[in-house]
C-alpha positions as CSV (number, residue, x, y, z in Angstrom):
1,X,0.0,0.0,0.0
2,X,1.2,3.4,-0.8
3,X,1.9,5.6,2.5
4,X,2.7,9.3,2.9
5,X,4.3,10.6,6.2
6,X,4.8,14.0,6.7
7,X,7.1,15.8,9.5
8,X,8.2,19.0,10.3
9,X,4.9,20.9,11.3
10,X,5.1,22.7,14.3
11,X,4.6,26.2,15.9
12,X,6.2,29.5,14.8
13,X,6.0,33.0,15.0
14,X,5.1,35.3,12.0
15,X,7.8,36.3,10.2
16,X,9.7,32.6,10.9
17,X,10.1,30.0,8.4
18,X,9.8,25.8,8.8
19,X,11.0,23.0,6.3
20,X,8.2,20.0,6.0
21,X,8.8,17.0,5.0
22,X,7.3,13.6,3.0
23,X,9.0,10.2,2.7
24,X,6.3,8.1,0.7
25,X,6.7,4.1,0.7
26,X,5.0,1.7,-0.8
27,X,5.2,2.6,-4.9
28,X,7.7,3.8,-7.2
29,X,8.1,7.6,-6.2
30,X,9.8,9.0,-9.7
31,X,5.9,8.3,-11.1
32,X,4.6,10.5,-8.7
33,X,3.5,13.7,-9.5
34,X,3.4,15.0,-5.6
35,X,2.0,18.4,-3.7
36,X,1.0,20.0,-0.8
37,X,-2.5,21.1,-0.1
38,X,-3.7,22.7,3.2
39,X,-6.8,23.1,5.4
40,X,-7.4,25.9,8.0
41,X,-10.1,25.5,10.8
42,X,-13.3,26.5,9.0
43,X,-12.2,26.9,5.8
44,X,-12.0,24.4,2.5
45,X,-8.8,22.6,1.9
46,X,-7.0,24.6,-0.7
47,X,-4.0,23.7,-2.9
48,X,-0.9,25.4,-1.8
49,X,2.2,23.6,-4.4
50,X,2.7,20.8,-6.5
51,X,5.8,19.7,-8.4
52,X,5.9,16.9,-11.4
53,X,8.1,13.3,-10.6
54,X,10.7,15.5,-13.3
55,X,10.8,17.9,-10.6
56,X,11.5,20.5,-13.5
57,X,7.9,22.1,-13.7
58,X,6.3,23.4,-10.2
59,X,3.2,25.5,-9.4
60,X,1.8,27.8,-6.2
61,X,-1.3,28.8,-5.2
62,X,-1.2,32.9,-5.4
63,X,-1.1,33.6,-1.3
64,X,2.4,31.5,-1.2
65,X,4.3,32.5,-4.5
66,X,7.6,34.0,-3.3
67,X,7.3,32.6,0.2
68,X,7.3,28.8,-0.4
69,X,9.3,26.2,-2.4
70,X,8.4,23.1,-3.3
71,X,10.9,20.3,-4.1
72,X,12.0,16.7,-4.4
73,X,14.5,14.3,-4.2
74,X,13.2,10.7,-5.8
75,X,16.6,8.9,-4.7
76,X,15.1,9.6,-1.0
77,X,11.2,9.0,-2.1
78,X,10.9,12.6,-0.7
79,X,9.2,15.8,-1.3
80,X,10.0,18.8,0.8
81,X,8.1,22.1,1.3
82,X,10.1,25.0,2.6
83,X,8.3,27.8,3.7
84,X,9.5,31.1,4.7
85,X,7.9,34.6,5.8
86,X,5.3,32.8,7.4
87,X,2.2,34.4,8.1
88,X,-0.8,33.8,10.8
89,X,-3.3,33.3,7.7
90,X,-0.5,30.3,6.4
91,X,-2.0,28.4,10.1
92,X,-3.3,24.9,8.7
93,X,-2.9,21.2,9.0
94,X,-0.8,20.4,6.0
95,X,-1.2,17.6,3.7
96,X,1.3,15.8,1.4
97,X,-0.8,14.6,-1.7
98,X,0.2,11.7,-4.2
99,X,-1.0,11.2,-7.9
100,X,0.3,8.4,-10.7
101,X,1.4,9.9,-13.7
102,X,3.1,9.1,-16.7
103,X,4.7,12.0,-17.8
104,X,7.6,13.7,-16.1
105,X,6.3,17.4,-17.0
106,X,2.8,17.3,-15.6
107,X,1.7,19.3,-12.5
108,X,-1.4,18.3,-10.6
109,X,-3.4,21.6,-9.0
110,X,-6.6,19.9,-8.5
111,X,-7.1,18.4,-5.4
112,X,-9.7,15.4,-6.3
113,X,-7.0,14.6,-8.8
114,X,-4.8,13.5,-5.7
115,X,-5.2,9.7,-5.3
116,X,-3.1,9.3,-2.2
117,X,-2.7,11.7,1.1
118,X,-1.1,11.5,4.5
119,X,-2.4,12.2,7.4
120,X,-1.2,15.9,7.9
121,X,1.1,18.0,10.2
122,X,-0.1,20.9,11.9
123,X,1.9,24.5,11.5
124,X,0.5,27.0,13.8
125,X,1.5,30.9,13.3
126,X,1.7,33.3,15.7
127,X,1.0,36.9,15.3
């Protein structure tokens, strides 16, 4: 079974940055095109990044671009999310997302497209 594990939530305040984290097991990574999607309390979960398994072509919702940087390594079955200038609005549970594809250049941006998640880490802002 394929299984996504993310780390690296945790709580900071605005202004501060944190690197998260997501080894996936379980399936061949490099056909994986792989993302990170968000929910805040109250709100609908909302794409925040996704990259393609070529790791060449990468996308951001508009309230991250210039803040956050999506990457990957697929010798490590990893996908990292670094995220700097954080601000209280960027408070969410974080969720790794996983979807098979056969080209190396496509980007997924629509969440029901994701066929595999993990359970989430929570990154808390303080203002």
């Amino acid at each position: 079974q394929v299984q996504l594990v993310e780390s690296g939530g945790g709580l900071v305040q605005a202004g501060g940055s944190l690197r998260l984290s997501c080894v996936v097991s379980g399936t061949t990574f490099s056909m994986y095109a792989m993302g990170w999607c968000r929910q805040a309390p109250g709100k609908e979960r909302e794409f925040v990044s996704g990259i393609s398994w070529g790791g060449d072509n990468k996308r951001y919702a508009s309230s991250v671009k210039g803040r956050f940087t999506i990457s990957r390594d697929n010798a490590k079955n990893t996908v990292y999310l670094q995220m700097n200038n954080l601000k209280a609005e960027d408070t969410a549970v974080y969720y790794c997302t996983a979807d098979p594809q056969s080209s190396p250049m496509v980007v997924v941006t629509e969440l029901d497209e994701y066929n595999y998640w993990g359970q989430g880490t929570q990154v808390t802002v303080s203002s």
